[in-house]
C-alpha positions in Angstrom: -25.4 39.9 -6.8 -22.0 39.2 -7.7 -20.3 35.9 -8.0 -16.8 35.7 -8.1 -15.0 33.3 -10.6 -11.9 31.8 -8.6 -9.8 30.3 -11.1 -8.5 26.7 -10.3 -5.5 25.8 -8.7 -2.6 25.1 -11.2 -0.4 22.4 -9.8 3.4 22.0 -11.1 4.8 19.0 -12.3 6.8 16.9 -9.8 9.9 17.9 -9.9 12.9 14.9 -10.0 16.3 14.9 -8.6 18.7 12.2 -8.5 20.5 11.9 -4.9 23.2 9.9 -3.3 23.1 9.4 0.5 25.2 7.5 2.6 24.3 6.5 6.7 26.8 4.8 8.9 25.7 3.7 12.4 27.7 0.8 14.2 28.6 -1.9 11.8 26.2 -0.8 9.2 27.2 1.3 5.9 24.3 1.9 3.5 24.6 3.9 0.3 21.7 4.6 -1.5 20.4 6.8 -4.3 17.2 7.2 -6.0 15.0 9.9 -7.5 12.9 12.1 -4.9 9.8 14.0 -5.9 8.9 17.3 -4.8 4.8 15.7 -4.7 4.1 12.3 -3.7 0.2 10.7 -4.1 -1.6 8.0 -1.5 -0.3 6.9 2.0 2.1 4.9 3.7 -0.7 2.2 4.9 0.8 -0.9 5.1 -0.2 -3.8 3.9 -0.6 -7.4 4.5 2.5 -9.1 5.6 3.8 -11.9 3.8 6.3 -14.4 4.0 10.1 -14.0 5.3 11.5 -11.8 2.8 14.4 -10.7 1.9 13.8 -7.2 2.6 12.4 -8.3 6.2 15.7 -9.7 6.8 18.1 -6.9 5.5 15.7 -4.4 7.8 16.5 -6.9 10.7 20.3 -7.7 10.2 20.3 -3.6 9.9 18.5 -3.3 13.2 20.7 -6.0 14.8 24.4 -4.1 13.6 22.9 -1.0 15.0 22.3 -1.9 18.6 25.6 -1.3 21.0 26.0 -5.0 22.2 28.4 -4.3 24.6 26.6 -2.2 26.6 23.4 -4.9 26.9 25.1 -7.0 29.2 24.5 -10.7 30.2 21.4 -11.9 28.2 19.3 -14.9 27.9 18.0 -16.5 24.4 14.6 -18.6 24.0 12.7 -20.8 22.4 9.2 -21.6 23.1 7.7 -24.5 20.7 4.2 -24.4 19.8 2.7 -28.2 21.0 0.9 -30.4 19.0 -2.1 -29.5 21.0 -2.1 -25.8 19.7 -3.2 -26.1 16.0 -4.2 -23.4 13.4 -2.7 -20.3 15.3 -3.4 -16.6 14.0 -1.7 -13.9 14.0 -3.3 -12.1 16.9 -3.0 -15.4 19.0 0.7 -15.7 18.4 0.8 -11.7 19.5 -1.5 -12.7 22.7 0.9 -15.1 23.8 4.2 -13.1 22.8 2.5 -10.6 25.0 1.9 -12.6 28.0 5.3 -14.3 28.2 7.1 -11.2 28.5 4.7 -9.9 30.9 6.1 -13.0 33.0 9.8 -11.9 32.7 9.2 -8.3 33.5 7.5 -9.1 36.6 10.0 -12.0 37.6 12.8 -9.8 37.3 10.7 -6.5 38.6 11.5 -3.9 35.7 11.3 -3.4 31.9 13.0 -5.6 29.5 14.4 -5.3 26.1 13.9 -7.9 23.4 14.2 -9.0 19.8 11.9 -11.6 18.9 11.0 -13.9 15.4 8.7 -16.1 14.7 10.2 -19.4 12.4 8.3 -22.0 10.6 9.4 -25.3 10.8 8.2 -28.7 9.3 7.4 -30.8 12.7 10.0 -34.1 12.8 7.9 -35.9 15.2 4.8 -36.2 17.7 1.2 -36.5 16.2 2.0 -34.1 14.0 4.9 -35.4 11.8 5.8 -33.4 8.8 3.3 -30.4 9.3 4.4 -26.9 9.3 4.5 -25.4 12.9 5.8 -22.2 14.4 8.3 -21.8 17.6 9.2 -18.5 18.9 12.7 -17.2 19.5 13.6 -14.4 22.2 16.3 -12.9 22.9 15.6 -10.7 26.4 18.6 -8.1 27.0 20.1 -8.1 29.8 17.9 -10.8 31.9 21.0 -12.9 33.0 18.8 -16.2 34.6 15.3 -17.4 34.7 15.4 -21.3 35.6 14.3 -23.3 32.6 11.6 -24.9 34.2 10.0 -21.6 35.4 10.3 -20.8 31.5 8.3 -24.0 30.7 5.7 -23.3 33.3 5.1 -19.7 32.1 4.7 -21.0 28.8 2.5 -23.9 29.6 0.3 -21.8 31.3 -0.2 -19.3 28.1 -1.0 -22.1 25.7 -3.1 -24.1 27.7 -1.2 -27.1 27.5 0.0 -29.9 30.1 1.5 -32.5 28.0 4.9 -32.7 27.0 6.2 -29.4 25.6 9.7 -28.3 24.7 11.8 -24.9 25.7 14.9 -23.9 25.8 17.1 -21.4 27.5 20.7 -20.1 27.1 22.6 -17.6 28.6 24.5 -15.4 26.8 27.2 -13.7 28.7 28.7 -11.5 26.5 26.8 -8.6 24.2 28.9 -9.8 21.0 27.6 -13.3 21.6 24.1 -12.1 21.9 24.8 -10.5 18.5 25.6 -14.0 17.0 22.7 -15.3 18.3 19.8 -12.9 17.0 21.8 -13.0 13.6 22.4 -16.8 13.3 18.8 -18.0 15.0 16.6 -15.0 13.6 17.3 -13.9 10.3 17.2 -17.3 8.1 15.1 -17.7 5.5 12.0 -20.1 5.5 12.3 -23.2 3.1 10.7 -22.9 -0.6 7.7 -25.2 1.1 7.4 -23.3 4.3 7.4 -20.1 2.5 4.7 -21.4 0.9 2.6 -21.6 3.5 3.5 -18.6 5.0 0.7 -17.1 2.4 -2.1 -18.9 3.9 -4.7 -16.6 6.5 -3.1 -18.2 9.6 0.5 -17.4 9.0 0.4 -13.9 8.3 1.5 -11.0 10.0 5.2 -9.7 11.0 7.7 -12.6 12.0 10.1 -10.3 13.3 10.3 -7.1 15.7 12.0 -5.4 18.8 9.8 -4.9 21.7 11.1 -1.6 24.6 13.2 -0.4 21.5 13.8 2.7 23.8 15.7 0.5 26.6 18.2 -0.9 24.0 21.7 1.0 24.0 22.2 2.2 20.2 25.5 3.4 18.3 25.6 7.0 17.6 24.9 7.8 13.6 28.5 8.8 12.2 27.7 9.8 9.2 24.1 10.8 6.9 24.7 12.5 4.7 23.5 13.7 1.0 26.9 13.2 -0.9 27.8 14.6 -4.6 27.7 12.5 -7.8 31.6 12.6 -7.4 32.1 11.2 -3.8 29.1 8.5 -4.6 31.6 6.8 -7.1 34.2 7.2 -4.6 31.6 5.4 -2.3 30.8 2.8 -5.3 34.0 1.8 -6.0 35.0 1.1 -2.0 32.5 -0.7 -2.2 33.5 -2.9 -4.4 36.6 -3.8 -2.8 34.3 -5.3 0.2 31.7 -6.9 -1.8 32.8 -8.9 -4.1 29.3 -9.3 -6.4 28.4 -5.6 -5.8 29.5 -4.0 -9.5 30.6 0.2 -8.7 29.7 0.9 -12.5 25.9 0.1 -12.9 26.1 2.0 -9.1 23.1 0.4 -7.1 22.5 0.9 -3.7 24.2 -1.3 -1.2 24.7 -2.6 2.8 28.0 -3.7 4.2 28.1 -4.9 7.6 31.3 -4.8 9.6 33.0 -3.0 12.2 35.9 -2.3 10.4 34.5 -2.1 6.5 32.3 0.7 9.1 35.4 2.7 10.1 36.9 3.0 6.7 33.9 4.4 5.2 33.5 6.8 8.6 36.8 8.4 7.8 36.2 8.5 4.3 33.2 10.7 4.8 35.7 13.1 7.8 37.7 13.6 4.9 34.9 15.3 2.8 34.6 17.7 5.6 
């Protein structure tokens, strides 16, 4: 009988190159550059979600410069406060009742509905529960011009089981620039030193941020992505430079501008490479 010897596999080193990309897409530049491998070990699982973070918000601010406002027409922005009743929330509770609201506004208004939501920690100023750390949710549902406020309450007071006081609030937001402001001034601050603290405790954990029917949202075209050479990323570093004042185009990090004109120059700078 004859056994045949197979020789183990010889695997090749990972092989590095440094690249320089650039993406514009509605009023969002990023430049970036890093070293890519030709190999790459483990998965992409992710793990446990902590507290607000900076990164969080630059993916969400991102998001928010990417969406085409003006085509989202009239819009309404929420808030639904947690009661003093409703104590010790998880993560999958605060999903449940996320869940259920919107299942209210799609069937009020009898179709699908777009919507950025964040959850934000707040240290409670009054009621029984004076000082403690509670969360409120904010929504912003595109293009849903009116829902009465007290037909907001009601859904809400039904999900949480609650029928003492309870505080909601609803604006309308007429215009998709304003709706803009909103999901950038309301959902992308930062928790407080304390509160960001106890965003690492069992209960507050999970995402506080995401974009629910991402597919109905109306998103600018991507005008440039590109791999760019060593020569036009200095080009790229140095415009940069002139719009962010702290951003320095010699040690050549990657950077985000956000604007729809700082956009447009760095659009036609790319249509001039060809």
């Amino acid at each position: 009988m004859c056994r045949e010897t197979v020789e183990p596999a010889v695997l090749s080193s990972p092989r590095q190159k440094l690249t320089h990309y650039i993406r514009i897409q509605g009023e969002c530049v990023e430049y970036s550059h890093g070293l890519n491998y030709s190999r790459r070990e483990g998965g992409d699982m992710r793990g446990v979600v902590g507290p607000f973070s900076r990164a969080s918000r630059m993916r969400m601010l991102k998001l928010i410069s990417q969406i085409d406002w003006s085509s989202v027409g009239p819009s309404l922005f929420v808030t639904l406060t947690y009661p003093d009743e409703v104590a010790d929330l998880t993560y999958p509770a605060r999903t449940k009742h996320r869940y259920l609201f919107m299942r209210y506004v799609e069937k009020h208004v009898g179709r699908r509905v777009p919507a950025l939501w964040r959850v934000e920690w707040m240290k409670r100023r009054s009621g029984a529960r004076v000082g403690e750390i509670m969360p409120h949710l904010h929504l912003l549902l595109g293009g849903v011009e009116y829902v009465y406020h007290r037909t907001v309450r009601k859904w809400w007071r039904t999900i949480v089981h609650v029928n003492n006081a309870l505080c909601t609030d609803v604006q309308q937001i007429k215009a998709g620039e304003h709706a803009a402001f909103y999901v950038a001034k309301y959902q992308s601050k930062f928790a407080s030193l304390d509160v960001g603290a106890y965003l690492n405790n069992e209960n507050a954990s999970g995402r506080h941020w995401g974009v629910l029917r991402k597919d109905l949202f109306s998103w600018h075209p991507i005008a440039a992505l590109r791999e760019i050479t060593t020569e036009q990323a200095a080009q790229i570093r140095t415009m940069a430079a002139e719009h962010c004042r702290h951003y320095d185009p010699v040690l050549g990090g990657s950077v985000t501008i956000f604007g729809r004109d700082v956009a447009k120059v760095f659009e036609e700078k790319c249509q001039s490479w060809g």
